[in-house]
C-alpha positions as CSV (number, residue, x, y, z in Angstrom):
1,X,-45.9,-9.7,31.1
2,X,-42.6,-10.0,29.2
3,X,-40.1,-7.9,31.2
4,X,-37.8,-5.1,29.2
5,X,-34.0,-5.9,30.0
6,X,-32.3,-2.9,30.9
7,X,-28.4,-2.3,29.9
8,X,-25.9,-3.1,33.2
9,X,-23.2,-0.8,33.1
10,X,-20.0,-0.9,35.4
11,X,-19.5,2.4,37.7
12,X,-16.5,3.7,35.6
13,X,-19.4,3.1,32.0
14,X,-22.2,5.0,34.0
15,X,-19.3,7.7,35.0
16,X,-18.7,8.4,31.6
17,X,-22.3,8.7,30.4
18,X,-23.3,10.8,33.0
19,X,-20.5,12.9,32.3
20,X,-21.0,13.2,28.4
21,X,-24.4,14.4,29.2
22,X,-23.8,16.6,32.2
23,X,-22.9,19.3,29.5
24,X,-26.1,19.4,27.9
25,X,-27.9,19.6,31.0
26,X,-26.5,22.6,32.3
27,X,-26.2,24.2,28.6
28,X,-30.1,23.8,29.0
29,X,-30.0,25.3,32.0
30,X,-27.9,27.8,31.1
31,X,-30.2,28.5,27.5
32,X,-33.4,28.6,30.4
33,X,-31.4,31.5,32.6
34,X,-30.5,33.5,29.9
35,X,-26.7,33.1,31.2
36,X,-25.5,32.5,28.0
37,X,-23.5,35.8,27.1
38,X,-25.3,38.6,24.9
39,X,-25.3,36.3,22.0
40,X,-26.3,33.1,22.9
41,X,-27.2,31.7,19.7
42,X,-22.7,31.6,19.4
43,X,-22.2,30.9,22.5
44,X,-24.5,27.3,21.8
45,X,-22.6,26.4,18.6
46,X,-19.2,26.9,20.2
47,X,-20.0,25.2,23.5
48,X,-21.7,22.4,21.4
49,X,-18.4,22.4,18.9
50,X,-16.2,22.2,21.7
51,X,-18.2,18.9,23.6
52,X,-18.0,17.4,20.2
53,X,-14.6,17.7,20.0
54,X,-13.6,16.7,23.3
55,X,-15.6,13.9,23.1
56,X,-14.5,13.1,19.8
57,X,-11.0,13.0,21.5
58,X,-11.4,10.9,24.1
59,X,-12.9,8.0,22.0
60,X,-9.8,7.7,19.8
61,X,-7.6,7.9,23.6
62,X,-9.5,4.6,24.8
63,X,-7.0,2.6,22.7
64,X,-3.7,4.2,23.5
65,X,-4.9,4.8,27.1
66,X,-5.3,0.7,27.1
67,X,-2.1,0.0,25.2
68,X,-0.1,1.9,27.5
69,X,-2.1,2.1,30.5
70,X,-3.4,-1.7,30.2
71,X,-6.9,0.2,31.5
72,X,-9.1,-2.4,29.5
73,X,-12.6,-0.8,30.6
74,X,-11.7,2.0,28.7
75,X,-12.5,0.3,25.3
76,X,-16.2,-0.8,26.4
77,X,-16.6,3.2,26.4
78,X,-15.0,4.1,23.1
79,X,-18.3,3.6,20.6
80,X,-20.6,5.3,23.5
81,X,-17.6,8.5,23.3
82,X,-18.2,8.8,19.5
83,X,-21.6,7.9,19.5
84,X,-21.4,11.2,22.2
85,X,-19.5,13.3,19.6
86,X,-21.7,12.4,16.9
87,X,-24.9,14.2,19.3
88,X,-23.2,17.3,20.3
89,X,-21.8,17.7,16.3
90,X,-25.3,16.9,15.6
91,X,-26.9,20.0,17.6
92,X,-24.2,21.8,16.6
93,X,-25.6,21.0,13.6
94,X,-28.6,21.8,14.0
95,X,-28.0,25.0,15.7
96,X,-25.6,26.4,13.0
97,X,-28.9,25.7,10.3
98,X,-32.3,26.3,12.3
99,X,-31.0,29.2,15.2
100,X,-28.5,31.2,13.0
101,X,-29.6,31.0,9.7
102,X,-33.4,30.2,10.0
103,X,-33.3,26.9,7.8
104,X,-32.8,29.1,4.9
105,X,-31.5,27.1,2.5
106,X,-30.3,29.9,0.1
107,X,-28.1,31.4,2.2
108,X,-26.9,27.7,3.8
109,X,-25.6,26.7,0.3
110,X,-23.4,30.1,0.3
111,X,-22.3,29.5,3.5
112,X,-20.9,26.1,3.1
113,X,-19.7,27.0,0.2
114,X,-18.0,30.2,1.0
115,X,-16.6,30.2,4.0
116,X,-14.4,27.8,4.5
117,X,-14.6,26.5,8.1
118,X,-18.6,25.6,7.2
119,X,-17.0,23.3,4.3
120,X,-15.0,21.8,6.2
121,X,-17.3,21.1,9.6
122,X,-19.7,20.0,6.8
123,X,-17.2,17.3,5.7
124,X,-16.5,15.9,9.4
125,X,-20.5,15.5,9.8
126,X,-20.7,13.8,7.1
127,X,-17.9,11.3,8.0
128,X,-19.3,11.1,11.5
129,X,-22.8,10.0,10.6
130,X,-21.3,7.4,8.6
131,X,-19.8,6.2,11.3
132,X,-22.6,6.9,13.8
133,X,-24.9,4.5,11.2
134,X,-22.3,1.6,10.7
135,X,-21.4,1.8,14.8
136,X,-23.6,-1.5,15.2
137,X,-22.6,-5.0,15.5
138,X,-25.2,-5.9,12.4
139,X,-23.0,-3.3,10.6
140,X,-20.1,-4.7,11.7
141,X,-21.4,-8.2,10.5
142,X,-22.2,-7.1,7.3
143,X,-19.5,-4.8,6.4
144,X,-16.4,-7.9,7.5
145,X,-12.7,-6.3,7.2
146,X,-14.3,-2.9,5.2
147,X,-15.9,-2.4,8.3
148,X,-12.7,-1.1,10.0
149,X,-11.1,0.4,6.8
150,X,-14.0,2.8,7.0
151,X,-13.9,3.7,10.8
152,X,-10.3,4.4,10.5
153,X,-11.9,7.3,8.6
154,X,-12.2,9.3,12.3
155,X,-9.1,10.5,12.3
156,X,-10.1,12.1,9.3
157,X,-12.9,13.5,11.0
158,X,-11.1,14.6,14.1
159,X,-8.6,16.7,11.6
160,X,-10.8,18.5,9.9
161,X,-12.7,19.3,12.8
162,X,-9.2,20.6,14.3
163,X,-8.8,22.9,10.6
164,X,-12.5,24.3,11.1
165,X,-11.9,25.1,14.6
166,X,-8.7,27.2,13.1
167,X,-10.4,28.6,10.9
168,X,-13.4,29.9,12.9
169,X,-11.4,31.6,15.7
170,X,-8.8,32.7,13.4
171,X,-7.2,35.3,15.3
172,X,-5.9,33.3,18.9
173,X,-5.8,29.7,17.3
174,X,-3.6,28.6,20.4
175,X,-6.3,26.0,21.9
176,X,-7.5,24.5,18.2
177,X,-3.5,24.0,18.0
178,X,-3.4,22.3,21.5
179,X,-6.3,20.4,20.5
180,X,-4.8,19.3,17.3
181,X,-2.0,18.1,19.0
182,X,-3.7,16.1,20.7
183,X,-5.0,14.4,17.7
184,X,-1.7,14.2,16.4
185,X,-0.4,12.0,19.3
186,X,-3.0,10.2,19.2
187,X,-3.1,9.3,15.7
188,X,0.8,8.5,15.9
189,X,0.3,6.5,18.9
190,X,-2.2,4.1,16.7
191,X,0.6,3.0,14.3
192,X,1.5,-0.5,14.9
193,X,4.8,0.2,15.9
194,X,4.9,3.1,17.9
195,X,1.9,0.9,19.6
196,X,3.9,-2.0,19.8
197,X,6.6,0.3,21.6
198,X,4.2,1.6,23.8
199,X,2.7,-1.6,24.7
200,X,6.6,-2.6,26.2
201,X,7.2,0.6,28.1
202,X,4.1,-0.5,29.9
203,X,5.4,-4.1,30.2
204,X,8.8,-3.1,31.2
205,X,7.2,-0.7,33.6
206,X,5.1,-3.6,35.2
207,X,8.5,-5.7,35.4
208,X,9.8,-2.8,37.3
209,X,6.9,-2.7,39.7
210,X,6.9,-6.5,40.1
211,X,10.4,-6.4,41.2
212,X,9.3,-4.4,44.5
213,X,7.7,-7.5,45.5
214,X,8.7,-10.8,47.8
215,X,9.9,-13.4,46.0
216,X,7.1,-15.8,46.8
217,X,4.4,-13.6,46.0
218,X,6.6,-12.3,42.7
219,X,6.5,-16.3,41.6
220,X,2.5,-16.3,41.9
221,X,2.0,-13.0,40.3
222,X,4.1,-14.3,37.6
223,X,2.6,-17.6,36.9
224,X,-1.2,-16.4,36.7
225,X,0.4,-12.9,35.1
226,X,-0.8,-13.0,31.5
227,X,2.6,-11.3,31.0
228,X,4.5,-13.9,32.2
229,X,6.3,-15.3,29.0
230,X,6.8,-11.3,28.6
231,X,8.7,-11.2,32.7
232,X,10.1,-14.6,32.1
233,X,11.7,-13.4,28.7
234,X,13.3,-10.3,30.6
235,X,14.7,-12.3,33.6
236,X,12.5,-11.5,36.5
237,X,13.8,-13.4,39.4
């Protein structure tokens, strides 16, 4: 009897699935309680908006957080983030369609079309389940060099998700700004030279650290250090 391999996944990947999926539990739980305000069809878009986001979020901080961290397990959790996003934008979704306005099509095509913050949240699903479809290494494969030119297209995504989230509060838009600012670092941080600067403070601030150590043990640390030529070049000694 052929044996189904199951997926092996370090403490810090089965940290992070468990908590992109804690939410959902205890919005279940929640939905089951009836703790969800007096209008709990809103209160299950904007919680289910606001995982999206964050999750959204922290996939596009696994890079900087391993350029200037050097915290390489970070990027073995960046697809399963978005893929994470991509869920909770999806019962969003699904919510915003089926719970509020009854899969009535009618008044869905005036929505989207009218009021602005639908358009836009419309736009970012569609980018996201582009990239939710072409996450896969066959995709990958048989996309080549487009295949990144089109998941650069996330930052897109998490923009206008940022300009609907502004444009559904309207009134108190102070944590869609700190959200967007977010963003905004983050997409600076991905240009090649403010990552290339980054990269060094986190070198330099190796160097420093090194320098705290015994000579002997520096020389070792050094010379199986895959930053060595980097040390060497600023004069550790």
């Amino acid at each position: 009897m052929a044996q189904i391999a199951l997926p092996r996944f370090t403490k810090f990947q089965a940290a992070v699935h468990i908590g992109a999926l804690l939410p959902l539990i205890l919005l279940v739980i929640n939905w089951s309680l009836d703790n969800l305000t007096f209008n709990p069809v809103q209160a299950l878009e904007l919680r289910t908006g606001k995982y999206a986001l964050i999750l959204l979020i922290l996939s596009l901080a696994c890079t900087p957080i391993n350029t200037i961290f050097g915290f390489s397990q970070v990027l073995k959790v960046r697809r399963p983030l978005g893929l994470y996003a991509f869920f909770y934008a999806s019962i969003h979704f699904l919510i915003f369609i089926g719970l509020d306005y009854q899969f009535d099509f009618v008044l869905l095509q005036e929505a989207v079309f009218e009021k602005r913050y639908a358009l836009v949240g419309f736009a970012a699903g569609v980018i996201l389940l582009v990239l939710a479809l072409t996450s896969t290494r066959g995709w990958m494969k048989r996309l080549g060099k487009t295949w990144s030119r089109i998941h650069r297209f996330v930052y897109l995504a998490g923009i206008l998700v940022i300009i609907h989230y502004i444009w559904l509060v309207k009134s108190d838009i102070r944590v869609p700004l700190l959200y967007g600012g977010v963003v905004l670092f983050l997409l600076v941080a991905r240009i090649p030279f403010v990552r290339k600067h980054l990269s060094r403070i986190r070198q330099l601030g190796f160097v420093r650290t090194l320098n705290q150590f015994p000579n002997s043990l520096r020389s070792k640390l050094i010379a199986n250090s895959y930053l060595g030529s980097f040390i060497r070049d600023n004069k550790v000694s």
